[in-house]
N, C-alpha and C positions, 0 to 999 in steps of 0.2 A: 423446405428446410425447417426443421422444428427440435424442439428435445427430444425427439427418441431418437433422428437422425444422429445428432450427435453424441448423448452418450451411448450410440448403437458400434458410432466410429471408435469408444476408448472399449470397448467388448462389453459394456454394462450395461445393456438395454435390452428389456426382451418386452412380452406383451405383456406381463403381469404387473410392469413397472418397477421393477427391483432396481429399474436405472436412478431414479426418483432418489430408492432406498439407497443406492452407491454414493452418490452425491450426498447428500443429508450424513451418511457414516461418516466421511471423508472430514466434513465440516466439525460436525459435534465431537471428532476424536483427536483433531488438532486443536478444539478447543479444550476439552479434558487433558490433552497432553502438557497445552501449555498452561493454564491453568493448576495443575497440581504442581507442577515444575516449579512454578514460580519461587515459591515457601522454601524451598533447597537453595535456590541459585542466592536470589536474598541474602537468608542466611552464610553463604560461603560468601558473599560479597561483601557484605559488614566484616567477616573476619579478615579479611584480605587488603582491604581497602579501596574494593573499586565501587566509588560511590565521585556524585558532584558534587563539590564544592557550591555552596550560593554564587549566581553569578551578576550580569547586566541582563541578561535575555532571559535566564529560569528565575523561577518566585518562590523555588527551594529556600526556608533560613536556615536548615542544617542540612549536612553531607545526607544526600538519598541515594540508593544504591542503584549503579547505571547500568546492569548487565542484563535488563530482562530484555537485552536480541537475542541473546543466546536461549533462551525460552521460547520465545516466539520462534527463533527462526529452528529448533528445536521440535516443535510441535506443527508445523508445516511439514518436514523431514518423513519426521515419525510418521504422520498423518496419509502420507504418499506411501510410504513402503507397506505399511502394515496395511492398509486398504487394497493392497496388490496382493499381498500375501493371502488373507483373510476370503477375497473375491477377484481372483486372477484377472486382471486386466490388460488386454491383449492393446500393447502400446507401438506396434509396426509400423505405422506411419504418424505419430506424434514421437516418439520416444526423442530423437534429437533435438527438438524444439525445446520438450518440458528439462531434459538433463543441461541445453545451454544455458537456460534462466535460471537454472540453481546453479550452474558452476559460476555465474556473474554475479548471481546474487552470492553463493557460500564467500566470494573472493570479498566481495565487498562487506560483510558481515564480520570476516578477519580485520581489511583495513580499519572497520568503522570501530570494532572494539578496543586494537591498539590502537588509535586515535584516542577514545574515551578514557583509555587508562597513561596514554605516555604524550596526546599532542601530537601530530605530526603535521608537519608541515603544510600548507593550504595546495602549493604544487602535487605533492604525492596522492593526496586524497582528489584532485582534481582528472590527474591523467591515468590513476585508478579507475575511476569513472568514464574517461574516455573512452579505456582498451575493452571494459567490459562491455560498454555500448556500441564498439567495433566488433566484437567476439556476435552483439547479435546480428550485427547485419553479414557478418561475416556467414552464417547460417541462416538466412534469408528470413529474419526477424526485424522487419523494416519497415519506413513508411518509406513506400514504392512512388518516385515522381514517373509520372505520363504525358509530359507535357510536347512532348516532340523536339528535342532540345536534345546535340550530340554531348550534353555533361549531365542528363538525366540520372544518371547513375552518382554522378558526385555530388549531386544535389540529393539525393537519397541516401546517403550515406552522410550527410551534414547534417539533416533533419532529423534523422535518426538520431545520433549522435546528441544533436542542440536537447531535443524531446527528453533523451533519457537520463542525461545530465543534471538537466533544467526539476523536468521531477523528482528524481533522485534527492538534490539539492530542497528542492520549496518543502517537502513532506519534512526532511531534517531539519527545516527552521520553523517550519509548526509546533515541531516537540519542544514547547517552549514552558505549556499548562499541561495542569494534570487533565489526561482522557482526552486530551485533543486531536494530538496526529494518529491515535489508537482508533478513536471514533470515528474521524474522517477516513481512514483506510479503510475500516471494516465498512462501512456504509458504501465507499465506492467498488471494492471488491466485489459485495454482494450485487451491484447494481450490474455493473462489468461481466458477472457473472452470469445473469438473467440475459444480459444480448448474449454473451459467446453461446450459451447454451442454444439457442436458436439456429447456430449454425454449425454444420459439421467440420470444415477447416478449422473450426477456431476449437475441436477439441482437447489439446495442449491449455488451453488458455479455463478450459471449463474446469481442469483437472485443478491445478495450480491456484484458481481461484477459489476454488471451497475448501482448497486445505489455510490459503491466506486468509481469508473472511472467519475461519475458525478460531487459527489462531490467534486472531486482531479481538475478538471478542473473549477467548480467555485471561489475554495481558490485560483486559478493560477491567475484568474483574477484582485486579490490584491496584488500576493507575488512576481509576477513579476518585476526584477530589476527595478527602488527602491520598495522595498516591502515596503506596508502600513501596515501590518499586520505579523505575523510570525506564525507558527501552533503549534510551543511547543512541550515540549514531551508530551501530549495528542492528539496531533495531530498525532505525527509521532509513537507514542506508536500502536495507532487506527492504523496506514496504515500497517505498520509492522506486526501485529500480523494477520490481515484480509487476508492482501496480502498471508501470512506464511501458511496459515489455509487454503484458499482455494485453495492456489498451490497443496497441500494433499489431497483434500478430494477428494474419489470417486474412482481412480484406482490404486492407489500410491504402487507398490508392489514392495520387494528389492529381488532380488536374488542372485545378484554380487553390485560390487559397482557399474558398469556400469546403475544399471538402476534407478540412483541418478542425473545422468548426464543431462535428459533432465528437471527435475525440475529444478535446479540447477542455468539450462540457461537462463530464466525467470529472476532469482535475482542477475544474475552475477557480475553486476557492482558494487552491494552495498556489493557480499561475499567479492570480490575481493580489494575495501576500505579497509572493517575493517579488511581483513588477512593482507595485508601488513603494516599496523599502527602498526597492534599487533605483526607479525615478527621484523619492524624498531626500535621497542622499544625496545623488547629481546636484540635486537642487540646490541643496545645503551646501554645496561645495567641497562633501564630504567625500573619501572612497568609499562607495559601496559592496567593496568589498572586506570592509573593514569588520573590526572585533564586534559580533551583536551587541544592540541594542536595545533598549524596550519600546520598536517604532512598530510593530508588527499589530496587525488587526484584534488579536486577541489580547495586546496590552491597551489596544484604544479603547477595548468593551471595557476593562478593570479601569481605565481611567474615568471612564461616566459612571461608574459606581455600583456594576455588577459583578457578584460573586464569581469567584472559578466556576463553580456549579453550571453558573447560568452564561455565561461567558462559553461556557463548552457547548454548552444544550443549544446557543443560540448562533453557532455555528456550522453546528452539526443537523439543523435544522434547513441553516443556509446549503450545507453540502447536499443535504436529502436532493430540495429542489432542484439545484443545478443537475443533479444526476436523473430527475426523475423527467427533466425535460430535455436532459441529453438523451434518453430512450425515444421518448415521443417522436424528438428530433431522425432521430435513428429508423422509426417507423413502427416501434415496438409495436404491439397488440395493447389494448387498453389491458386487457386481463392481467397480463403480464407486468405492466406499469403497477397496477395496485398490488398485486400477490406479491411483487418486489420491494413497495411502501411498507405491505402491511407485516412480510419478515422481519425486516429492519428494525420497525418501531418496536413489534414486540419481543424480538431477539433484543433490545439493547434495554428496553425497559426493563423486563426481567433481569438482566445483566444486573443494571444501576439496583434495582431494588433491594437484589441479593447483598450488594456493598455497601448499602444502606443497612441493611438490616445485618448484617454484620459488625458494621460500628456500633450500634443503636444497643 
C-alpha cells in the first residue's frame, strides 16, 4: 500500500506520476480559489453587516468581518469539481464517502453562518452536529468497535458521534486568534493527508484533504495577525467536521482504548483546549458550557506576554509535533515524516511572509 496505490484508486495515478501532479493541483487551486475570494466576500460583508462584534473569547477591538467560511468552504467546492473536470477522476468506489462529508459539512457551513449572523440557539447548533455525525455513520464513516460485545455497533455509533462533535466543537473554540484554527487545520490536514495517501481505502479522505489543506492556507493569507477577515463558525464548523470525518474514514477499528490513541494524536491540541476549559469550569463551579471566556490556551500564551504572532507560531509549532508523532506512531516511513514537516514549514512560511510583506 503506497501513493500510487491510492491515487491509482481516485483514476489519478499512472507511472509518469501525474498522480503527484493531481494532488498538488487540487491543493494549490483551493488555495487560489479561496485566496482571491476572500477580497469579495470581505468587501460584501462590511456592506452588509456580517462582521463580530468584540467579544470575551475574540481579541477583535472592532467589528471584523466573519464570513471567510463561505470562502473556504467555497474554494474546497471549486477545488473538487474543477480538478474532476480539468483530469477526469474516476470516483466509483469513493464517490458516496467524499459527497457524505460535504453534504454534513455544506449543512453545517449554512447552520454555522446563521449562527454567526442571527445566534442560534446552543440546542439547534448542537443536534445539527449530532444528525450530521449520524449521516456519517449512517454511510459507514465510522470508528468501528471490535470488541466482541452484542452493542458493538452502538457503541460505534456513540464514538462516532462523541469524535465528531467533540471536534467539530474544539477547532470552533480555537478560532478565538488570528491564524490560529486556520493554521492548526492546514497543518493537520496536510499531516492526515500524508497517512491517507499511503492507503487505498482511505482515497475519499486523500481527495477531500488536499482541497482542505489548500483552502486552510489561502484563508491564512488574510487571517494572519492583523486578520482582515475571520472564518466564523462556518468556517471552523467546515474544518472540524472535515478534519473529524476524515481522520475516521477507511481503517479506524477500536479494540482497547489504545487504538484511539493514534487518531487522537492528529487533534491533540484542539482535545486537549477544550478538556481543560471544561475540567477549569467544573472546578470553578462554573457551567462549562457557558458564554466563552478568555480561559483557553492561546489567551494563557497572551497572558505571559506574547504576541498574537507568537502566540500562533507557538502553537502551531505544538500542533506540528503532535501530528508528526501521531505519523511515527502510525508507522509512517521516516521519509514521509520529514517531506510532510518540510511541506508544512515551507508552505506556511511563505504564506506568513507574503502577509508580511503585504503589510510592510
Amino acid at each position: 500500500m503506497n501513493l500510487y496505490n491510492s491515487l491509482k484508486s481516485l483514476g489519478i495515478a499512472d507511472p509518469s506520476g501525474t498522480g503527484w501532479l493531481a494532488v498538488v493541483f487540487t491543493l494549490l487551486l483551493a488555495c487560489l480559489v479561496t485566496w482571491r475570494l476572500i477580497p469579495t466576500v470581505r468587501k460584501f460583508a462590511l456592506r452588509v453587516g456580517w462582521a463580530d462584534q468584540p467579544n470575551a473569547r475574540r481579541l477583535n477591538r472592532e467589528p471584523l468581518p466573519n464570513a471567510g467560511g463561505l470562502a473556504i468552504y467555497a474554494g474546497v467546492i471549486a477545488a473538487l469539481v474543477l480538478a474532476s473536470l480539468l483530469r477526469p477522476i474516476e470516483l466509483q468506489n469513493v464517490l458516496a464517502q467524499v459527497l457524505t462529508i460535504l453534504l454534513g459539512g455544506s449543512i453545517l457551513v449554512l447552520v454555522g453562518f446563521i449562527d454567526d449572523q442571527f445566534s442560534l440557539p446552543p440546542s439547534v447548533r448542537l443536534w445539527t452536529q449530532i444528525l450530521t455525525a449520524l449521516l456519517l455513520f449512517a454511510n459507514g464513516i465510522s470508528i468501528e468497535v471490535s470488541i466482541g460485545t452484542p452493542i458493538d455497533s452502538i457503541l460505534s455509533m456513540a464514538l462516532t458521534v462523541l469524535w465528531v462533535v467533540g471536534i467539530t466543537n474544539a477547532i470552533n473554540l480555537m478560532d478565538g486568534m488570528d491564524g490560529l484554527a486556520g493554521g492548526v487545520s492546514f497543518i493537520t490536514a496536510m499531516s492526515l493527508l500524508a497517512v491517507s495517501a499511503q492507503f487505498p481505502n482511505k482515497a475519499a479522505a486523500t481527495l477531500v484533504l488536499a482541497a482542505l489543506g489548500g483552502s486552510a492556507l489561502g484563508f491564512l493569507r488574510h487571517n494572519f495577525h492583523p486578520s482582515r477577515i475571520i472564518m466564523g463558525d462556518a468556517g471552523a464548523y467546515f474544518f472540524g467536521y472535515t478534519l473529524a470525518a476524515t481522520s475516521i474514514l477507511g481503517d479506524l477499528q477500536v479494540t482497547t482504548v489504545f487504538s484511539l490513541v493514534p487518531t487522537v494524536l492528529f487533534l491533540l491540541l484542539p482535545v486537549l483546549d477544550t478538556t481543560q476549559v471544561f475540567v477549569r469550569r467544573l472546578l470553578a463551579g462554573k457551567n462549562p458550557l457557558s458564554t466563552p471566556g478568555k480561559d483557553h490556551l492561546h489567551h494563557r500564551l497572551l497572558a505571559w506576554g506574547l504576541s498574537q504572532r507568537h502566540a500562533a507560531f507557538t502553537l502551531w509549532i505544538i500542533t506540528l509535533g503532535c501530528n508528526l508523532l501521531a505519523m511515527a506512531v502510525r508507522g509512517m516511513p521516516l521519509a514521509v515524516i520529514l517531506a510532510t514537516a518540510s511541506s508544512i514549514v515551507i508552505l506556511l512560511g511563505l504564506t506568513i511572509w507574503q502577509r508580511i510583506h503585504q503589510q510592510s
